[in-house]
PyMOL Python script that loads the backbone (N, CA, C, O; Angstrom):
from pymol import cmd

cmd.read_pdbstr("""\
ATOM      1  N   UNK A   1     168.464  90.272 140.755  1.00  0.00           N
ATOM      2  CA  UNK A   1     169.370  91.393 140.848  1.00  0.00           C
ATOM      3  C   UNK A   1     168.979  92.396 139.766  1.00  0.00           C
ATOM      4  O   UNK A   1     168.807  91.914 138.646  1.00  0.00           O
ATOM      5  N   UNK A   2     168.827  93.592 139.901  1.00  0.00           N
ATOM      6  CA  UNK A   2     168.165  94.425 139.003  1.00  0.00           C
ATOM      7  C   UNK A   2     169.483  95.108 138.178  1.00  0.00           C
ATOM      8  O   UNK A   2     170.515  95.466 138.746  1.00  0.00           O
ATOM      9  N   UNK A   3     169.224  95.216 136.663  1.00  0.00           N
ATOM     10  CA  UNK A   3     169.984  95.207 135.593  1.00  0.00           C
ATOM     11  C   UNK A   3     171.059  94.249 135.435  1.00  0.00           C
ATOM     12  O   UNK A   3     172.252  94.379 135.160  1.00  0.00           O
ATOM     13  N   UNK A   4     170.384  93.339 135.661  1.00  0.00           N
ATOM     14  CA  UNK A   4     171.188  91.915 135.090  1.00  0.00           C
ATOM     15  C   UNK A   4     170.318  91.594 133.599  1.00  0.00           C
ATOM     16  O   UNK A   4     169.143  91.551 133.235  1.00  0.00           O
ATOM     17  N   UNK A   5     171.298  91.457 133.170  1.00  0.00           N
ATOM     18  CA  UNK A   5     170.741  90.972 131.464  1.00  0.00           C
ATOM     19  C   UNK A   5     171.209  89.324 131.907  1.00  0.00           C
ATOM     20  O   UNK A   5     171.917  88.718 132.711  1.00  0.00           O
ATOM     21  N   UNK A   6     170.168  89.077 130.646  1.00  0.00           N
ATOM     22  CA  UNK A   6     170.046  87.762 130.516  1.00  0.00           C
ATOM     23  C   UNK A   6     171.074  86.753 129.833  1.00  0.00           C
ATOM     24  O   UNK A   6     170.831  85.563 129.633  1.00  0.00           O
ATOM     25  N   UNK A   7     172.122  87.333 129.545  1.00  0.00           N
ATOM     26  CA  UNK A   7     173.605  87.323 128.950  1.00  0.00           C
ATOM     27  C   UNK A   7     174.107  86.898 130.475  1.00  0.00           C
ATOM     28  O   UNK A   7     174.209  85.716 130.801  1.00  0.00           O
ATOM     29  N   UNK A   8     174.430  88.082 131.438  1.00  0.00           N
ATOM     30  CA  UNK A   8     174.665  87.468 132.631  1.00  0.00           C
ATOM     31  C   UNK A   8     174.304  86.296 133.133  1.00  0.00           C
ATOM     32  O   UNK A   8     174.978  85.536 133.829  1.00  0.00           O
ATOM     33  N   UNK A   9     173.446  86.203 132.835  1.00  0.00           N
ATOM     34  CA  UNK A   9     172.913  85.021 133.932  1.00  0.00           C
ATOM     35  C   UNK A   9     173.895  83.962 132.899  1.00  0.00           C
ATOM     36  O   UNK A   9     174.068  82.957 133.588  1.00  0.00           O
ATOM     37  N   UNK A  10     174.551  83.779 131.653  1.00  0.00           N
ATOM     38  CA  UNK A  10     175.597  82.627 131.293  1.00  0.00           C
ATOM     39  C   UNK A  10     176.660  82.504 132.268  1.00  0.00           C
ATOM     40  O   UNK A  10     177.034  81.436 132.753  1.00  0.00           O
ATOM     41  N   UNK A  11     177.039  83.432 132.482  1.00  0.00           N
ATOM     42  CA  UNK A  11     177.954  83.476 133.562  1.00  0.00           C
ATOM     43  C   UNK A  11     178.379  83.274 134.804  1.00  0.00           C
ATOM     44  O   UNK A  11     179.537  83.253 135.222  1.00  0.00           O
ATOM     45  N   UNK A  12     177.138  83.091 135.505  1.00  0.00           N
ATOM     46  CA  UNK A  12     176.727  82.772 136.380  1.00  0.00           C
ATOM     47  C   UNK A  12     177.306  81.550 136.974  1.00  0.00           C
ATOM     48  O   UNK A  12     177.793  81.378 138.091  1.00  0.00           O
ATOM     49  N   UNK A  13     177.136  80.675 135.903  1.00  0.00           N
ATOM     50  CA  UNK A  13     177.939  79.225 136.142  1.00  0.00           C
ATOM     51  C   UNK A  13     179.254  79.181 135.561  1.00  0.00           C
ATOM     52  O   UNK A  13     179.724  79.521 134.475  1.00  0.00           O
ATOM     53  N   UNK A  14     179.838  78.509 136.919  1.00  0.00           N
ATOM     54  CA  UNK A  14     181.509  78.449 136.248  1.00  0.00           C
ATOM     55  C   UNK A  14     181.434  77.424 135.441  1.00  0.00           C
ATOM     56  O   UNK A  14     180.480  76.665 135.266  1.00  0.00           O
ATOM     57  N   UNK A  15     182.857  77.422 134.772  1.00  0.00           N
ATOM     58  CA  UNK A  15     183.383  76.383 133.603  1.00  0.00           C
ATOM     59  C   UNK A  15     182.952  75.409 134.306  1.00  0.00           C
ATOM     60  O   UNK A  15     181.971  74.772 133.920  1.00  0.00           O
ATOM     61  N   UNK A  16     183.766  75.026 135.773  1.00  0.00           N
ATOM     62  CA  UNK A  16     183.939  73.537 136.263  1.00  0.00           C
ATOM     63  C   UNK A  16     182.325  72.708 136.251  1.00  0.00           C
ATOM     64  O   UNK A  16     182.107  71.648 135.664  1.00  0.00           O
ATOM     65  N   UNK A  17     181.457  73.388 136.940  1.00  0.00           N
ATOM     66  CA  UNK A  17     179.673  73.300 136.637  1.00  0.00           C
ATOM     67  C   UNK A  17     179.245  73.116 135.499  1.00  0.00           C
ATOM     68  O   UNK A  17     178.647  72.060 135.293  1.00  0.00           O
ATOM     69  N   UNK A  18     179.416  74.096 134.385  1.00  0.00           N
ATOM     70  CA  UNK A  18     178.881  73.336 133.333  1.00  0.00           C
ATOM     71  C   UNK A  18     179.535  72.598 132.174  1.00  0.00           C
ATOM     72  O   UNK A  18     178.984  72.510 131.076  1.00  0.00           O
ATOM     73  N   UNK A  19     180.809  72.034 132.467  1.00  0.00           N
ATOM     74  CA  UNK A  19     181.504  70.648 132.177  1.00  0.00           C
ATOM     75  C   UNK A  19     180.670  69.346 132.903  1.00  0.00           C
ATOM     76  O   UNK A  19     180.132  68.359 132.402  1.00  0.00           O
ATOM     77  N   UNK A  20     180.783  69.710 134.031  1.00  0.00           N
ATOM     78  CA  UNK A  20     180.399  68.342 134.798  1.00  0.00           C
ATOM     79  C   UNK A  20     179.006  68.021 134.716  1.00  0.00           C
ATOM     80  O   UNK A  20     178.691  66.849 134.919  1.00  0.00           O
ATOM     81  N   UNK A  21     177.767  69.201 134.347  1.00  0.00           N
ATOM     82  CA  UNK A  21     176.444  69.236 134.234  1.00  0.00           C
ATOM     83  C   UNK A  21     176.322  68.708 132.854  1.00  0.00           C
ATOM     84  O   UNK A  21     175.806  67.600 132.707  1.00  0.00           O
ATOM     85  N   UNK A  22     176.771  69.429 131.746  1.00  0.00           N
ATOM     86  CA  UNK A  22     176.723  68.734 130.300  1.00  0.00           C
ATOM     87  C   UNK A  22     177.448  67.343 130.500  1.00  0.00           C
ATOM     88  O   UNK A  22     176.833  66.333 130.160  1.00  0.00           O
ATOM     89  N   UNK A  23     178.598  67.241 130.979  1.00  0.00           N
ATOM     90  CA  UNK A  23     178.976  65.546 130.578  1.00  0.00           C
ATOM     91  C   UNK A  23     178.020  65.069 131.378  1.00  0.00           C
ATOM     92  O   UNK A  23     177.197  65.357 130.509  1.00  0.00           O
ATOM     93  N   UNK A  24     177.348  64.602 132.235  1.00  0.00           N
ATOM     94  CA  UNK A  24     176.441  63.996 133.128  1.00  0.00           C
ATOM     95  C   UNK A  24     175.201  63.629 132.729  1.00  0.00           C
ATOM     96  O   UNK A  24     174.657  62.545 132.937  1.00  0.00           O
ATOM     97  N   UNK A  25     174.743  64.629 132.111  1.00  0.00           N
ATOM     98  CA  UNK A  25     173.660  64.917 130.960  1.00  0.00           C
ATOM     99  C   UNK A  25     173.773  63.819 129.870  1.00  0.00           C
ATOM    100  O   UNK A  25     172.908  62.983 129.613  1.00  0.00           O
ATOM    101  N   UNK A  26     174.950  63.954 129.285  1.00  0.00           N
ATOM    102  CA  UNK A  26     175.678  63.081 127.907  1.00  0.00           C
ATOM    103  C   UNK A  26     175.684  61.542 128.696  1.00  0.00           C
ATOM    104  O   UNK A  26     175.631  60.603 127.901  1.00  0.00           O
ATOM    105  N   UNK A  27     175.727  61.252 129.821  1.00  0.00           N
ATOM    106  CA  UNK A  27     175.870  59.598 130.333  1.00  0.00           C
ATOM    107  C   UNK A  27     177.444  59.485 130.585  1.00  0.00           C
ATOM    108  O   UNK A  27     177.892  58.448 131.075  1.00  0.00           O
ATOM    109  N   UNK A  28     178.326  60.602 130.234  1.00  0.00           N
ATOM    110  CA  UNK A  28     179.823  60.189 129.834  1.00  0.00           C
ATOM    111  C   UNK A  28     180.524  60.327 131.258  1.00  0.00           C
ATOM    112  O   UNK A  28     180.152  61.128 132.116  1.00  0.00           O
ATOM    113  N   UNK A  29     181.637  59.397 131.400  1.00  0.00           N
ATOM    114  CA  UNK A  29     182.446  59.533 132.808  1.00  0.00           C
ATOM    115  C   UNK A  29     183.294  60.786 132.203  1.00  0.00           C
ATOM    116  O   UNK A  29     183.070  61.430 131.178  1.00  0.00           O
ATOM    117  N   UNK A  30     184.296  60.922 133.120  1.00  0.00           N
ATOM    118  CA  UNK A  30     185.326  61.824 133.026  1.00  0.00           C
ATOM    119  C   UNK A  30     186.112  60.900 131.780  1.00  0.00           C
ATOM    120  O   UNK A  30     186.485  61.339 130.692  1.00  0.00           O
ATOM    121  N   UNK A  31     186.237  59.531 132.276  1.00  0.00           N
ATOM    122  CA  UNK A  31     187.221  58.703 131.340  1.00  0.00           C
ATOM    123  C   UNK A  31     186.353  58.611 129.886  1.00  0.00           C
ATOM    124  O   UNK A  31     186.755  58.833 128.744  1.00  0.00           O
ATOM    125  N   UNK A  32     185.242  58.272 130.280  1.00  0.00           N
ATOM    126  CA  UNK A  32     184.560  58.579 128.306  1.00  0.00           C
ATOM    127  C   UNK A  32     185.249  60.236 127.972  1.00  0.00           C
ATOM    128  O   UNK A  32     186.359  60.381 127.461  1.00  0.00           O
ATOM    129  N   UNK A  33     184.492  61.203 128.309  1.00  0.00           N
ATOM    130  CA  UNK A  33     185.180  62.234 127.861  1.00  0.00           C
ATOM    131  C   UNK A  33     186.759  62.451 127.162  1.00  0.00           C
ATOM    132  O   UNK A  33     187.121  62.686 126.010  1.00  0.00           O
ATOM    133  N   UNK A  34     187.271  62.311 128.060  1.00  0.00           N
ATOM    134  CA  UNK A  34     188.765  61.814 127.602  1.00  0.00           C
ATOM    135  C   UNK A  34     188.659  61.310 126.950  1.00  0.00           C
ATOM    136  O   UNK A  34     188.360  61.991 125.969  1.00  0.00           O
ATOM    137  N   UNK A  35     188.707  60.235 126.719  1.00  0.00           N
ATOM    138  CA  UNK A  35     188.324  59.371 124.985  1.00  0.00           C
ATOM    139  C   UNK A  35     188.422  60.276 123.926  1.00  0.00           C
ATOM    140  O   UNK A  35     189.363  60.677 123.240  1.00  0.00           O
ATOM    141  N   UNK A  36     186.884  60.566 123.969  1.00  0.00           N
ATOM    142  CA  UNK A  36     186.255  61.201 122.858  1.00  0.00           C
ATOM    143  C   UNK A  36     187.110  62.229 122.220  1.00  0.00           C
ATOM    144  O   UNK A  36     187.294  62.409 121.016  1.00  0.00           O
ATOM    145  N   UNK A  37     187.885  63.248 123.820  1.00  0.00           N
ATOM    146  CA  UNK A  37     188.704  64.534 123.241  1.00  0.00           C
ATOM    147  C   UNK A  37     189.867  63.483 122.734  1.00  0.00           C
ATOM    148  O   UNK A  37     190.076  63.738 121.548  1.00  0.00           O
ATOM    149  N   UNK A  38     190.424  62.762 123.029  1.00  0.00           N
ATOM    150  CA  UNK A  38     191.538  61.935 122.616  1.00  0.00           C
ATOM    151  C   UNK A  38     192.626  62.028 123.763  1.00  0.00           C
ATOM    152  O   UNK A  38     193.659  61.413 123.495  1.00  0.00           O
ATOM    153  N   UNK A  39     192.602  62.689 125.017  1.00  0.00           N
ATOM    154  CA  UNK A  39     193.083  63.187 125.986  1.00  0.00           C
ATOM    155  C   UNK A  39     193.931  61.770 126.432  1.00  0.00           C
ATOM    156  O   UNK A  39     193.684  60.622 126.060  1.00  0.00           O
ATOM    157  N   UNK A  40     195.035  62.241 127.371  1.00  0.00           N
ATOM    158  CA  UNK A  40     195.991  61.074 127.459  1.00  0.00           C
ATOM    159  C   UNK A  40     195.836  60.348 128.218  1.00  0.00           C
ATOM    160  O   UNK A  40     196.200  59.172 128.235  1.00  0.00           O
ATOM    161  N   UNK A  41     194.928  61.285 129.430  1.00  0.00           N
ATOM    162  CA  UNK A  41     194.581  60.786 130.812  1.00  0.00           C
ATOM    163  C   UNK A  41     193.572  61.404 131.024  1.00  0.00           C
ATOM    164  O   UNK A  41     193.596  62.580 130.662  1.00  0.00           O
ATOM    165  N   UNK A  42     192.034  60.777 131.816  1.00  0.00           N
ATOM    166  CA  UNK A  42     191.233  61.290 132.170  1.00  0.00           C
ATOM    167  C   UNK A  42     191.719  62.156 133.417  1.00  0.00           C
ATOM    168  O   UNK A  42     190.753  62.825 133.784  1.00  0.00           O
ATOM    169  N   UNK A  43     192.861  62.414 134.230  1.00  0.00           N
ATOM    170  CA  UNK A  43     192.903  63.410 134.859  1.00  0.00           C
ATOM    171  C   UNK A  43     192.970  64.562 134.650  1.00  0.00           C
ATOM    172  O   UNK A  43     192.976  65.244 135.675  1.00  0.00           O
ATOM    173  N   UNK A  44     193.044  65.265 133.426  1.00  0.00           N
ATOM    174  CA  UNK A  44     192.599  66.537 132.920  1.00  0.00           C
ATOM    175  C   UNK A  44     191.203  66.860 133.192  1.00  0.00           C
ATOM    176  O   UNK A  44     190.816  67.905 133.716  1.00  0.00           O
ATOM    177  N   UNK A  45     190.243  65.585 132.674  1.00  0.00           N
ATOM    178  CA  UNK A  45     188.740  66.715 133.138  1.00  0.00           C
ATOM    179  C   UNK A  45     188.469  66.467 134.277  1.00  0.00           C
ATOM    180  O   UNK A  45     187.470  67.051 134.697  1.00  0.00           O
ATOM    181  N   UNK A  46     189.265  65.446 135.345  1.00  0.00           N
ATOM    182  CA  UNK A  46     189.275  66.071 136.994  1.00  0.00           C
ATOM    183  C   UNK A  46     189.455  67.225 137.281  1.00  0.00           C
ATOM    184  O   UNK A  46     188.586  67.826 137.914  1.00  0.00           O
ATOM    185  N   UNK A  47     191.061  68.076 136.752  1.00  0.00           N
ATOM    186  CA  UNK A  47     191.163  68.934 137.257  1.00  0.00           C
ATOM    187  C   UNK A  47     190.318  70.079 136.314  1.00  0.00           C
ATOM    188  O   UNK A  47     190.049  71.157 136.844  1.00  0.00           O
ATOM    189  N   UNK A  48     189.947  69.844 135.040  1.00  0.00           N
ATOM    190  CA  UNK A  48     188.620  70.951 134.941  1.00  0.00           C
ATOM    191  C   UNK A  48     187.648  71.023 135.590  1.00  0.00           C
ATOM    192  O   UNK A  48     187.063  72.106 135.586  1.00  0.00           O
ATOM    193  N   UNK A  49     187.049  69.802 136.471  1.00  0.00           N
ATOM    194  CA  UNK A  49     186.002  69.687 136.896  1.00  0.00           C
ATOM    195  C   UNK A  49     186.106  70.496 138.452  1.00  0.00           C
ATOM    196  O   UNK A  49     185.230  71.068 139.100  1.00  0.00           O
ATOM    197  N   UNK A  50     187.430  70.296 138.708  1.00  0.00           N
ATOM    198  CA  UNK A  50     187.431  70.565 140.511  1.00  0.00           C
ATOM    199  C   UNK A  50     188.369  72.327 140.117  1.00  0.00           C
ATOM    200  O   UNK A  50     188.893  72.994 141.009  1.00  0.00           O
ATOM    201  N   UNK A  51     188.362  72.642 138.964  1.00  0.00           N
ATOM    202  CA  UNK A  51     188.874  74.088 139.300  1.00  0.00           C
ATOM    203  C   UNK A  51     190.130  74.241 139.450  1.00  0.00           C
ATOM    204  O   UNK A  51     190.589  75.371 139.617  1.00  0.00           O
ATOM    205  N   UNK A  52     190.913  73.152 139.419  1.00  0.00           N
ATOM    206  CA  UNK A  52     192.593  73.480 139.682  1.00  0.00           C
ATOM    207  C   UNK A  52     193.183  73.922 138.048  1.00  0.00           C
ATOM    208  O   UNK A  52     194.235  74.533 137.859  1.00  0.00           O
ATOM    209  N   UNK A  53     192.197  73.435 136.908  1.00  0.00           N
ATOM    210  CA  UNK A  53     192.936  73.782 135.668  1.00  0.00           C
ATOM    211  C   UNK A  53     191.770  74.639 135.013  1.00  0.00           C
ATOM    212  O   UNK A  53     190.678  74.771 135.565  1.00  0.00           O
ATOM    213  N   UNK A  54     192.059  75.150 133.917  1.00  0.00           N
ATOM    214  CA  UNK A  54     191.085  75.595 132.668  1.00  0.00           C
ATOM    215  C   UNK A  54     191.605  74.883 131.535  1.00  0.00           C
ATOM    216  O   UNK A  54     192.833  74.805 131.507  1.00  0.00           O
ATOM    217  N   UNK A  55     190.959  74.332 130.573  1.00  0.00           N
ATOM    218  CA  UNK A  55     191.222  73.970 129.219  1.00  0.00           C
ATOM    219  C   UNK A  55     191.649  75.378 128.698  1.00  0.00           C
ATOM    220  O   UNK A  55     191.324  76.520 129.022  1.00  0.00           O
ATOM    221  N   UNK A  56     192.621  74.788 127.636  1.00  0.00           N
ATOM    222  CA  UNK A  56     193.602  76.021 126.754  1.00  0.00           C
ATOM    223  C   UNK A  56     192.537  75.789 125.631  1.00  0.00           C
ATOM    224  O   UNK A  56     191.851  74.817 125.316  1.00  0.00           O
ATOM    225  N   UNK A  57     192.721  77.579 124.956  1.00  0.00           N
ATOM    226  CA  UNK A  57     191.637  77.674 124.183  1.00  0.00           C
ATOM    227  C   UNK A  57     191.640  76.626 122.691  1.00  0.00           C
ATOM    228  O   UNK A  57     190.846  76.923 121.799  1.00  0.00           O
ATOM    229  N   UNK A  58     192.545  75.451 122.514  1.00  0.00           N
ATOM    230  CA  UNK A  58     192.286  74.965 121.694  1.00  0.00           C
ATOM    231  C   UNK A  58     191.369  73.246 121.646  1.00  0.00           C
ATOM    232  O   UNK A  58     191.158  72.337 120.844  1.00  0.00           O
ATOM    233  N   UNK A  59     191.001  73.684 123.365  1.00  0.00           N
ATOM    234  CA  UNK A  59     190.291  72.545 123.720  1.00  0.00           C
ATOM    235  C   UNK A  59     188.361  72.865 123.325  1.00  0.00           C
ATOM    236  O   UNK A  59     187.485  72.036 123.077  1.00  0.00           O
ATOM    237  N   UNK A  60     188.286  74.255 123.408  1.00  0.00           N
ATOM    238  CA  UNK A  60     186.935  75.074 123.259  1.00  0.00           C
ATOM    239  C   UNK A  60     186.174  73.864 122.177  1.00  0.00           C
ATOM    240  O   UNK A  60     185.242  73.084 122.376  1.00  0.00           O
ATOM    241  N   UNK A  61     186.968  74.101 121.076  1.00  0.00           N
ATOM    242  CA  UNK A  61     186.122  73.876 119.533  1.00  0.00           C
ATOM    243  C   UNK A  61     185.319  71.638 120.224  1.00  0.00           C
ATOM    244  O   UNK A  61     184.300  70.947 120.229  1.00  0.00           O
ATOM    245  N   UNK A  62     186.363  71.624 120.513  1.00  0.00           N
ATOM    246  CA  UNK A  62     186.246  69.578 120.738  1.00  0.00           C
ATOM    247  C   UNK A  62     185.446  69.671 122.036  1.00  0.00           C
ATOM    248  O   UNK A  62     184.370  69.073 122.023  1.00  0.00           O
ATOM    249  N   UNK A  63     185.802  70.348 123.207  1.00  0.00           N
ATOM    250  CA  UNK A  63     184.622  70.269 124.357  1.00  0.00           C
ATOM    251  C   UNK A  63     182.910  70.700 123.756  1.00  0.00           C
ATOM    252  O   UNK A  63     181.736  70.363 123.909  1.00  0.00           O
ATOM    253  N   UNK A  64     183.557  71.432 123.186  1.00  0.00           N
ATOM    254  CA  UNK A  64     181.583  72.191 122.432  1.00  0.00           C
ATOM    255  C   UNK A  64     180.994  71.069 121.850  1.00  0.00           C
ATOM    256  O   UNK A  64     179.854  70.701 122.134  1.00  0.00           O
ATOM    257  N   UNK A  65     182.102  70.216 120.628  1.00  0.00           N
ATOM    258  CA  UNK A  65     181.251  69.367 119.679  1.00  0.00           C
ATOM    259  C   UNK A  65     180.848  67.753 120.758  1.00  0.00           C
ATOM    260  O   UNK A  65     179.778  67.165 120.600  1.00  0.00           O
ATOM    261  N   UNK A  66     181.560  67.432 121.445  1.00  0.00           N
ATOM    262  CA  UNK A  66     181.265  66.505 121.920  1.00  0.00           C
ATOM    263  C   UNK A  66     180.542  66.660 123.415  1.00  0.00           C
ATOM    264  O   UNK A  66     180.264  65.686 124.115  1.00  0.00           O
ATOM    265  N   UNK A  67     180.269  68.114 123.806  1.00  0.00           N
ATOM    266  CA  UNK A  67     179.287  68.276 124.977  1.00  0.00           C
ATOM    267  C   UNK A  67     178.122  68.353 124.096  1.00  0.00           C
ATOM    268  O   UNK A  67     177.289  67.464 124.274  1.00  0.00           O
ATOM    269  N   UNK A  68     177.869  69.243 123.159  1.00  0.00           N
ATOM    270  CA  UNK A  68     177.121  69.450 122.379  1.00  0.00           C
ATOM    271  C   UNK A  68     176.564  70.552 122.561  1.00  0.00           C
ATOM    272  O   UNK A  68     175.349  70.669 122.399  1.00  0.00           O
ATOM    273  N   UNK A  69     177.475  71.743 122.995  1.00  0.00           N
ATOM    274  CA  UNK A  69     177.303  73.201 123.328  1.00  0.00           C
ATOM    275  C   UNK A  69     177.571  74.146 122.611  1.00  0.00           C
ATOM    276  O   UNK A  69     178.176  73.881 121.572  1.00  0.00           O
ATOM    277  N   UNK A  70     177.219  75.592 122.906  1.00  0.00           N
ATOM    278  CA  UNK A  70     177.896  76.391 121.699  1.00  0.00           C
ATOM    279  C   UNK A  70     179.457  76.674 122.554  1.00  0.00           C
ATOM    280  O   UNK A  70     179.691  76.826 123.753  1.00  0.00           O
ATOM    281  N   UNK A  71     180.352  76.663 121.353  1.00  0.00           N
ATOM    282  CA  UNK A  71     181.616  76.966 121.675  1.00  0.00           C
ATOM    283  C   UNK A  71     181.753  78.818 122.044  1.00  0.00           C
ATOM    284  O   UNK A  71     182.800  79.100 122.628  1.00  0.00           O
ATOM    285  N   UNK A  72     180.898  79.903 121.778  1.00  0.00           N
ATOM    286  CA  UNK A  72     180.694  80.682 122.594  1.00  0.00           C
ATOM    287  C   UNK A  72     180.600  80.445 123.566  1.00  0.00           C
ATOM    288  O   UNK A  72     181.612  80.714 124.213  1.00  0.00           O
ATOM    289  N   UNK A  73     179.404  79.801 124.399  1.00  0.00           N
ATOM    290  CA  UNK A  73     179.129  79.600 125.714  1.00  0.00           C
ATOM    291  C   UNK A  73     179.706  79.556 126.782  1.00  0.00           C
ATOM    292  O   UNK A  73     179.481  80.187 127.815  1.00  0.00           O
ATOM    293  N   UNK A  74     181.169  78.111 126.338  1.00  0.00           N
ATOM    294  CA  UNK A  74     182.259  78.000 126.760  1.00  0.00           C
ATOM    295  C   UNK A  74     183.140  79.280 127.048  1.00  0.00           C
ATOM    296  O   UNK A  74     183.448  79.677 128.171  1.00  0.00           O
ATOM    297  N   UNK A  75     183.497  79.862 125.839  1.00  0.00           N
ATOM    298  CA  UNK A  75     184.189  80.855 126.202  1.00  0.00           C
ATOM    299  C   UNK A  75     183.914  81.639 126.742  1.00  0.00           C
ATOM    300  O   UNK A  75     184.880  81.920 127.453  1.00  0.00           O
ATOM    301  N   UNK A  76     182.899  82.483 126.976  1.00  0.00           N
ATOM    302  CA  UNK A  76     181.918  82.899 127.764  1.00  0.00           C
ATOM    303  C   UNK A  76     182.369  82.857 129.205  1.00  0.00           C
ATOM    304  O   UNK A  76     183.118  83.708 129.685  1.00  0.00           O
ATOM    305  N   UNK A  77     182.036  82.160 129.660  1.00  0.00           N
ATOM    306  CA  UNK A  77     182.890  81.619 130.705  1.00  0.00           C
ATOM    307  C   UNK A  77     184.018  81.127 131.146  1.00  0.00           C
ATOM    308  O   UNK A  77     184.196  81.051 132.362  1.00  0.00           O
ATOM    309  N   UNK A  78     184.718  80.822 130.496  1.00  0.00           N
ATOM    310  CA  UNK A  78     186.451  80.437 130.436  1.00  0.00           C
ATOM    311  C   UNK A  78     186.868  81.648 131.055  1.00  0.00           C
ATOM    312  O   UNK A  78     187.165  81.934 132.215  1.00  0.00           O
ATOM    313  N   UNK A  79     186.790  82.581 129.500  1.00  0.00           N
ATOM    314  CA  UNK A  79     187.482  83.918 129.507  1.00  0.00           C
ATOM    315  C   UNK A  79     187.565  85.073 131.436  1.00  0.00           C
ATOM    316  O   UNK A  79     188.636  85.587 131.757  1.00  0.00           O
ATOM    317  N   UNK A  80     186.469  85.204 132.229  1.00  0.00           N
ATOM    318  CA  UNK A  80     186.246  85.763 133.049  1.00  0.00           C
ATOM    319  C   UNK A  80     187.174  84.924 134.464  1.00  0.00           C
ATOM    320  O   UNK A  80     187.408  85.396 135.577  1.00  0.00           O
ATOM    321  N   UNK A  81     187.537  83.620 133.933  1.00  0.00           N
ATOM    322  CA  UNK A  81     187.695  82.671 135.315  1.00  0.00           C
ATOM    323  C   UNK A  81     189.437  82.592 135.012  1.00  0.00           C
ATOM    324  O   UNK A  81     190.304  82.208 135.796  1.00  0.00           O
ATOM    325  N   UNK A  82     189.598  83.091 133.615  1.00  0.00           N
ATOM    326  CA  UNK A  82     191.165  82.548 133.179  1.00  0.00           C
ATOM    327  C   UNK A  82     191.782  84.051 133.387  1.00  0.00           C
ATOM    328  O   UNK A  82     192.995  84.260 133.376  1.00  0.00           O
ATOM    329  N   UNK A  83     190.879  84.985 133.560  1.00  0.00           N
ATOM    330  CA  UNK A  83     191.919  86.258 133.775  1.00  0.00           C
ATOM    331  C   UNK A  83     191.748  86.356 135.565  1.00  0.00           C
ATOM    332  O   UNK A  83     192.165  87.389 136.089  1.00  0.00           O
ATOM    333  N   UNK A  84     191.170  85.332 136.409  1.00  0.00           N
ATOM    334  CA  UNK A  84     191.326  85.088 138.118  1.00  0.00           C
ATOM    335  C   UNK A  84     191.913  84.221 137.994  1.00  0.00           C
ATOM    336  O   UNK A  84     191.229  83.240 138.285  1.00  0.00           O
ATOM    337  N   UNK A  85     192.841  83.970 137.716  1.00  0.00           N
ATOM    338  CA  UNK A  85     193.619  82.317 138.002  1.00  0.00           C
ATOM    339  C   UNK A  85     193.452  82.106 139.319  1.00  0.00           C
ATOM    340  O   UNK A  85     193.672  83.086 140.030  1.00  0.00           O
ATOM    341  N   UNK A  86     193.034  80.829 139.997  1.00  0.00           N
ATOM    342  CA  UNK A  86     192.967  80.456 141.269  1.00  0.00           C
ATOM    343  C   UNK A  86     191.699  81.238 141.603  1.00  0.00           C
ATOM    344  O   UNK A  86     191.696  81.203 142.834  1.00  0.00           O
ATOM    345  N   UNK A  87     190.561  81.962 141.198  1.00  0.00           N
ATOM    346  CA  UNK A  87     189.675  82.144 141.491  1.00  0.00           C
ATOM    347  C   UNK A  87     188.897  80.811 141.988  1.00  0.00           C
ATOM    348  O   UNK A  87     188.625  80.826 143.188  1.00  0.00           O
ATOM    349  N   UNK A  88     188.638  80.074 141.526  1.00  0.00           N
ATOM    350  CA  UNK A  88     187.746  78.702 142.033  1.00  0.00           C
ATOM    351  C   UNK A  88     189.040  77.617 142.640  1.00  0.00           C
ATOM    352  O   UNK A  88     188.731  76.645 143.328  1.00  0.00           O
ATOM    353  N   UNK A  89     189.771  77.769 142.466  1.00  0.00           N
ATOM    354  CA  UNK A  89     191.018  76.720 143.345  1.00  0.00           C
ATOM    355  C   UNK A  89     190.845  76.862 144.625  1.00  0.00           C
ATOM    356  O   UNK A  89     190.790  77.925 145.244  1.00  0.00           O
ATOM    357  N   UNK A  90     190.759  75.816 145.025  1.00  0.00           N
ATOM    358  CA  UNK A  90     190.941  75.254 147.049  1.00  0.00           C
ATOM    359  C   UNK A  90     191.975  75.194 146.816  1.00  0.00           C
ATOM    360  O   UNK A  90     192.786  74.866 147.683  1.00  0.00           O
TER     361      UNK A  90
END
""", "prot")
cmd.dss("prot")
cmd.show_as("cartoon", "prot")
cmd.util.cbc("prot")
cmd.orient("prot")
């Protein structure tokens, strides 16, 4: 696509994609994940994964250190999908 910067192309991929691509990467289930964040129930990074939720921005800093991403990146992408709510929701 012509005048796409290379910034764009982060964007490109939604949150739910590159949650599920980095944990997958890491060996970790949804239920390791959970763990690690300390989460109550691994059904939270279901519904990050399938698009029905977004992590609240105080999940950014703990998804980054234990995906092992930059916590920009994340937001990066959060930010564009959290001002469409239901943009990626079936």
């Amino acid at each position: 696509m012509a005048g796409t910067k290379a910034s764009d192309a982060v964007t490109d991929e939604t949150f739910m994609t590159l949650l599920r691509r980095h944990r997958l990467a890491r060996g970790l289930t949804q239920t390791a994940l959970a763990k690690r964040l300390k989460l109550k129930t691994p059904s939270t990074i279901s519904y990050w994964e399938s698009g029905q939720s977004l992590p609240s921005p105080q999940w950014i800093p703990k998804l980054a250190r234990v995906l092992g991403v930059d916590a920009m990146e994340l937001t990066r992408i959060i930010e564009p999908q959290s001002s469409n709510p239901g943009a990626d929701a079936k």
